[in-house]
LUMMI-849980 format. One record per atom (N, C-alpha, C): residue in three letters; z, y, x negated. Coordinates in Angstrom, 3 decimals. Atoms other than C-alpha are relative to their C-alpha. Example, Ala and Ser with C-alpha at 12.3 -4.5 7.8 and 13.67 -1.06 7.14 Angstrom:
// LUMMI-849980
<atom "ALA",<0.000,-1.190,-0.890>>
<atom "ALA",<7.800,-4.500,-12.300>>
<atom "ALA",<0.000,1.200,-0.900>>
<atom "SER",<-0.060,-1.190,0.820>>
<atom "SER",<7.140,-1.060,-13.670>>
<atom "SER",<0.730,1.090,0.770>>
This chain:
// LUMMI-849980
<atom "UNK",<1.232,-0.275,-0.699>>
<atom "UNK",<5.251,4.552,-49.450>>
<atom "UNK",<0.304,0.917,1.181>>
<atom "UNK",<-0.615,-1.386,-0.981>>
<atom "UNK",<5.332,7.808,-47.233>>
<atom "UNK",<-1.322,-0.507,0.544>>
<atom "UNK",<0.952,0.117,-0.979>>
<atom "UNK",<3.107,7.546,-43.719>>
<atom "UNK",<0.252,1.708,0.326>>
<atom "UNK",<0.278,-1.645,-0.407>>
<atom "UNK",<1.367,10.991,-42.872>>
<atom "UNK",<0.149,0.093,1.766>>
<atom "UNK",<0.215,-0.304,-1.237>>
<atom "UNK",<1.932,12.472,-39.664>>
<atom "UNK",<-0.792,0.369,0.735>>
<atom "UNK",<1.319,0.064,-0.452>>
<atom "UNK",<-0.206,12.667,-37.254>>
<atom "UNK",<-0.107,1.610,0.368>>
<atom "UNK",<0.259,-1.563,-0.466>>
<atom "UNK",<-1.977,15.875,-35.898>>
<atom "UNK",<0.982,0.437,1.038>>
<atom "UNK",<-1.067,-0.430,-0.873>>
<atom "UNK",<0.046,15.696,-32.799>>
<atom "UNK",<1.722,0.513,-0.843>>
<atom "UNK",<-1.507,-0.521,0.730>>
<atom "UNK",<3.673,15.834,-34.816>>
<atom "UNK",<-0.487,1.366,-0.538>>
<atom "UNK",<-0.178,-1.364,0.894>>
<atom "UNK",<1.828,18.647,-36.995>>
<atom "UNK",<-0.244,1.086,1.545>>
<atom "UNK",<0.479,-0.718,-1.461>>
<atom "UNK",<0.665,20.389,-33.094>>
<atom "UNK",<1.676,1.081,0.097>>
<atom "UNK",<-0.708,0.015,0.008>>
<atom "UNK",<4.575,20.765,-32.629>>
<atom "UNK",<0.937,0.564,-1.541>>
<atom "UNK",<-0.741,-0.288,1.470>>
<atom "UNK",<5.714,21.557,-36.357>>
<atom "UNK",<0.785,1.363,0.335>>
<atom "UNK",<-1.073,-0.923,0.079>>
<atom "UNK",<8.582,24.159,-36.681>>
<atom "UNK",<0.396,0.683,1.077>>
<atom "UNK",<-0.432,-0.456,-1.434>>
<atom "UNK",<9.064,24.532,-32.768>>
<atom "UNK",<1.185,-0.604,-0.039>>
<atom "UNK",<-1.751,0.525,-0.432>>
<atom "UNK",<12.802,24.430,-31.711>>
<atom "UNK",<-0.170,-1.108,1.114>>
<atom "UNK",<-0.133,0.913,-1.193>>
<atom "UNK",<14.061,21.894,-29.074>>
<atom "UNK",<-0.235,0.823,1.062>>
<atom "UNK",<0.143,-1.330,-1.245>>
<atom "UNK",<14.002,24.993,-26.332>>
<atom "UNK",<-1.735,0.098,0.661>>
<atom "UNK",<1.199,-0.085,-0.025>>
<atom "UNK",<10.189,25.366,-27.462>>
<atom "UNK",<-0.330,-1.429,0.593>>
<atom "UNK",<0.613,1.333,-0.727>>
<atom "UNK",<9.463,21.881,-26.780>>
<atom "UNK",<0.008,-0.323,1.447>>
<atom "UNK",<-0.817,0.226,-1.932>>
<atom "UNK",<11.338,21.464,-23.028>>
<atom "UNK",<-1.085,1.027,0.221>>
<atom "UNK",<0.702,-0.892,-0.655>>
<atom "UNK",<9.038,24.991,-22.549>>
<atom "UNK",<-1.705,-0.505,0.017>>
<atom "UNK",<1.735,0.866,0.163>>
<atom "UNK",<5.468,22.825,-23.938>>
<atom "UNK",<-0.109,-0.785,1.062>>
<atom "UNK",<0.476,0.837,-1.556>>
<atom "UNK",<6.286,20.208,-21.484>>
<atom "UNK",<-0.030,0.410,1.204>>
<atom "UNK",<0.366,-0.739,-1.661>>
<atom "UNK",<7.066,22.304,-18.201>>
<atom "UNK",<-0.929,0.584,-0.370>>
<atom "UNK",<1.280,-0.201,0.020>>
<atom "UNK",<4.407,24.197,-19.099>>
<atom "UNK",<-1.445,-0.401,0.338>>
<atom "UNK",<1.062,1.135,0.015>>
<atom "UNK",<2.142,21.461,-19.824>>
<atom "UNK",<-0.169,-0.696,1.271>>
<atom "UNK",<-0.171,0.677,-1.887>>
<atom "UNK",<3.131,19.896,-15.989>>
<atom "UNK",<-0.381,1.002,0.620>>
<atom "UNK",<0.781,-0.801,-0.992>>
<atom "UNK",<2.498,22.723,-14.354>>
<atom "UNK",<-1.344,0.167,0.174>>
<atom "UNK",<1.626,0.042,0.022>>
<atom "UNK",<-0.942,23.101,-16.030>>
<atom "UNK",<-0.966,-1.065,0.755>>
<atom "UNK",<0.510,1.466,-0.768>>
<atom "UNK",<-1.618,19.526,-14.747>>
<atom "UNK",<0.224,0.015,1.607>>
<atom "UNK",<0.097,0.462,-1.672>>
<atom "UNK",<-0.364,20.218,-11.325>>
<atom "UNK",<-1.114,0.423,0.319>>
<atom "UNK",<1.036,-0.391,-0.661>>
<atom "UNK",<-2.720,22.555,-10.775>>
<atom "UNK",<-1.466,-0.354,-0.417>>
<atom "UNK",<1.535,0.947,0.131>>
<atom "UNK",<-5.782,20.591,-12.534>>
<atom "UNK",<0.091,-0.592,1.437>>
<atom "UNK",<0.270,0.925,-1.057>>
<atom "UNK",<-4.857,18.270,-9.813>>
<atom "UNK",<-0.015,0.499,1.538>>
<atom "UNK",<0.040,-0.310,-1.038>>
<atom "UNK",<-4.533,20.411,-7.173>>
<atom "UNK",<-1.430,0.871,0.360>>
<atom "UNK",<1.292,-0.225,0.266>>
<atom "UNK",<-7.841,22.065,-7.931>>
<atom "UNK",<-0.775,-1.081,0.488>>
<atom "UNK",<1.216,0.868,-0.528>>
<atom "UNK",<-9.605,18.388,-7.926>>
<atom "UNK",<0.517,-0.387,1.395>>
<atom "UNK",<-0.109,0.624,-1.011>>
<atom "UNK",<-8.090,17.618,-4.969>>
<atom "UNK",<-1.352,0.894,1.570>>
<atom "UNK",<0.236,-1.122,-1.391>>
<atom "UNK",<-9.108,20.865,-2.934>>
<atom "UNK",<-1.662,-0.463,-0.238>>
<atom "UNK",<1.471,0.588,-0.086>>
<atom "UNK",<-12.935,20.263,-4.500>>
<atom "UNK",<-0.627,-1.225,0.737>>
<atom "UNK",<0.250,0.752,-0.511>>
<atom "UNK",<-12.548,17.075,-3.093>>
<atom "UNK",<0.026,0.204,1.600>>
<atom "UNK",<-0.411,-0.160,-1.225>>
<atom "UNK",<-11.149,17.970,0.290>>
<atom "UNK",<-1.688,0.922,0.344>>
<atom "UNK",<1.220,-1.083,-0.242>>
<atom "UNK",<-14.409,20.963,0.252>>
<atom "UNK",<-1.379,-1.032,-0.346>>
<atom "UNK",<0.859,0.560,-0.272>>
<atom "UNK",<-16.908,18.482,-0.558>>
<atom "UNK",<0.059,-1.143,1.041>>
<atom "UNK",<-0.010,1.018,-1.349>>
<atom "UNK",<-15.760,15.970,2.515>>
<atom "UNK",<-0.367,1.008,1.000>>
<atom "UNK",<0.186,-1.031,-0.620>>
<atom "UNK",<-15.892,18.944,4.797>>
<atom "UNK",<-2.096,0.358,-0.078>>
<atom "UNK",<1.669,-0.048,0.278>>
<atom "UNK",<-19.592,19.846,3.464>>
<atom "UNK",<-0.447,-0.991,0.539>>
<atom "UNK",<0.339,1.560,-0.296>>
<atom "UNK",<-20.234,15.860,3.688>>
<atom "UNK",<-0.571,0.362,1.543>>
<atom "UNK",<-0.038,-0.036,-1.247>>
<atom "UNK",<-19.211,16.227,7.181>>
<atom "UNK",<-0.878,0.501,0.954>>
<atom "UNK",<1.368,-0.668,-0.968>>
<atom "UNK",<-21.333,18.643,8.437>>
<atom "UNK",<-1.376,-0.268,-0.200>>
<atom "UNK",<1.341,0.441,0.551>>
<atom "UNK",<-24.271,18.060,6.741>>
<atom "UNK",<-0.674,-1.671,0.673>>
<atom "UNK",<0.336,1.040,-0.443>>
<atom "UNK",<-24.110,14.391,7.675>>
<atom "UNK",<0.290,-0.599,1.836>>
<atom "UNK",<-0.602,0.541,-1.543>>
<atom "UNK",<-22.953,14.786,11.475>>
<atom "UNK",<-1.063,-0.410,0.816>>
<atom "UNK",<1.030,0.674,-1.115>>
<atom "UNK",<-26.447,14.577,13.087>>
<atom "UNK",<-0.568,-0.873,-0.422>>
<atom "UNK",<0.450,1.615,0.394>>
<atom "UNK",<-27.211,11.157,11.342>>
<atom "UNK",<0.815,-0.672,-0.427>>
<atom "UNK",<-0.892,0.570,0.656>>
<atom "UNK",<-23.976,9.697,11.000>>
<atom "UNK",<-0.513,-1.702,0.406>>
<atom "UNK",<0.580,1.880,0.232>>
<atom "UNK",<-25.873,5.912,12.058>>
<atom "UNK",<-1.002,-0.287,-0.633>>
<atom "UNK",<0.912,0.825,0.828>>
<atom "UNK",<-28.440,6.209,9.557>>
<atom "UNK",<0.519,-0.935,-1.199>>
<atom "UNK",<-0.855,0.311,0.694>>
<atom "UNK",<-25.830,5.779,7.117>>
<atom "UNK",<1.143,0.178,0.270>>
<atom "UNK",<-1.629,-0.126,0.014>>
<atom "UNK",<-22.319,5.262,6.107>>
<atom "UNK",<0.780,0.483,0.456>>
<atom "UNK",<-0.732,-1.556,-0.044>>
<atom "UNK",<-19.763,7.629,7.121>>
<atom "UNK",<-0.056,1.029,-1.007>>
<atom "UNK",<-0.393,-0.598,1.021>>
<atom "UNK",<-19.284,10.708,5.570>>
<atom "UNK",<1.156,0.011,-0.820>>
<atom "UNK",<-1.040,0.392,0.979>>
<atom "UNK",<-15.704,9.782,4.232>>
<atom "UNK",<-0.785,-0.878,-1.413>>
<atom "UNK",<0.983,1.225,1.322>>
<atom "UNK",<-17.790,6.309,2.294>>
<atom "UNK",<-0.695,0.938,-0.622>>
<atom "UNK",<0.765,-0.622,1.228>>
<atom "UNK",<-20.233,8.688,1.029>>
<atom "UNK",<0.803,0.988,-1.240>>
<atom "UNK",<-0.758,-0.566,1.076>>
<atom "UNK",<-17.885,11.162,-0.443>>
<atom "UNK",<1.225,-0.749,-0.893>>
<atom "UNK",<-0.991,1.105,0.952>>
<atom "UNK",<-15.476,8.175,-1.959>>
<atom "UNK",<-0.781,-0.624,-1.062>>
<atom "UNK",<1.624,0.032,1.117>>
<atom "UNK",<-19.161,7.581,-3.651>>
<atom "UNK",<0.378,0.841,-0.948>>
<atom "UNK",<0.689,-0.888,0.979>>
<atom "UNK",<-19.399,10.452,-5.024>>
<atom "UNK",<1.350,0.452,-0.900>>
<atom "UNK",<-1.370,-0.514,0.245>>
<atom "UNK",<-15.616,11.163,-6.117>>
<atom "UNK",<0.305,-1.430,-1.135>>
<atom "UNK",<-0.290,0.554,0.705>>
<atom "UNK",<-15.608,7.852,-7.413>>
<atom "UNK",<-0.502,-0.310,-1.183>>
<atom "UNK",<0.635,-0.691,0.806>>
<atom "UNK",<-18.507,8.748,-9.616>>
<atom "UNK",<0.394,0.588,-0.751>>
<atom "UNK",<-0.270,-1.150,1.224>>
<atom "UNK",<-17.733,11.847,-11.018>>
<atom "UNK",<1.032,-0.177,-0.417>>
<atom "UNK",<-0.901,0.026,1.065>>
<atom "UNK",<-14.340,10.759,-12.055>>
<atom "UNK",<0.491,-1.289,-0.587>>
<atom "UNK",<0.071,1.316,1.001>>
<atom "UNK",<-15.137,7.091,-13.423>>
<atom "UNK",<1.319,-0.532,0.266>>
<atom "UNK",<-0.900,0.872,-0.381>>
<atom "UNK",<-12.728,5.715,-10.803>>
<atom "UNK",<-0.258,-1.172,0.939>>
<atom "UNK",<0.644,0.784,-1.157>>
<atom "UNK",<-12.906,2.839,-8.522>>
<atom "UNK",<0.221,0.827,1.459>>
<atom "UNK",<-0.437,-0.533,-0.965>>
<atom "UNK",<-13.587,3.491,-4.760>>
<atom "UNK",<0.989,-0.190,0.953>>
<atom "UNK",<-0.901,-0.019,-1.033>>
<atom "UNK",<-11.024,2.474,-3.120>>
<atom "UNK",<1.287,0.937,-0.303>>
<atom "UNK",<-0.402,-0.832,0.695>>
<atom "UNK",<-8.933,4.833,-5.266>>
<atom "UNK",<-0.559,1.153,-0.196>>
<atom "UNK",<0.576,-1.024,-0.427>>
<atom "UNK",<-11.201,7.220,-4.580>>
<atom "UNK",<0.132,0.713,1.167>>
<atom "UNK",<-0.407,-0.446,-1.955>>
<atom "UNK",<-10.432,7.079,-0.594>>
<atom "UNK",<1.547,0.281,-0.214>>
């Protein structure tokens, strides 16, 4: 009984070991900068927050809480992992 490989193994098919080591740095770098991207969006919408919410910061929350809202929202994390 032969098990088929999956799409990923076929993704990879007839790449050397060289090629592979070059998929994964590759592949990390791509990810740093996803993450350094959401970070900066994040950092630019606290900033916005900030101003926007400075002449009523006692009707509500802080603007940090609100943007740990909204961060923890859009990426279906909890907030305290959001702050």
């Amino acid at each position: 009984m032969s098990v088929e490989a999956s799409n990923v193994e076929h993704m990879f098919e007839g790449l050397a070991d060289a090629d592979l080591v070059d998929a994964m740095t590759s592949s990390a770098r791509e990810e740093n900068a996803a993450c350094a991207r959401r970070l900066v969006a994040i950092g630019v919408l606290d900033a916005r927050r900030a101003r926007e919410l400075a002449d009523c910061n006692l009707w509500r929350t802080d603007p940090w809480e609100e943007v740990a809202a909204e961060v923890s929202a859009a990426l279906n994390i909890g907030r305290g992992r959001a702050s």
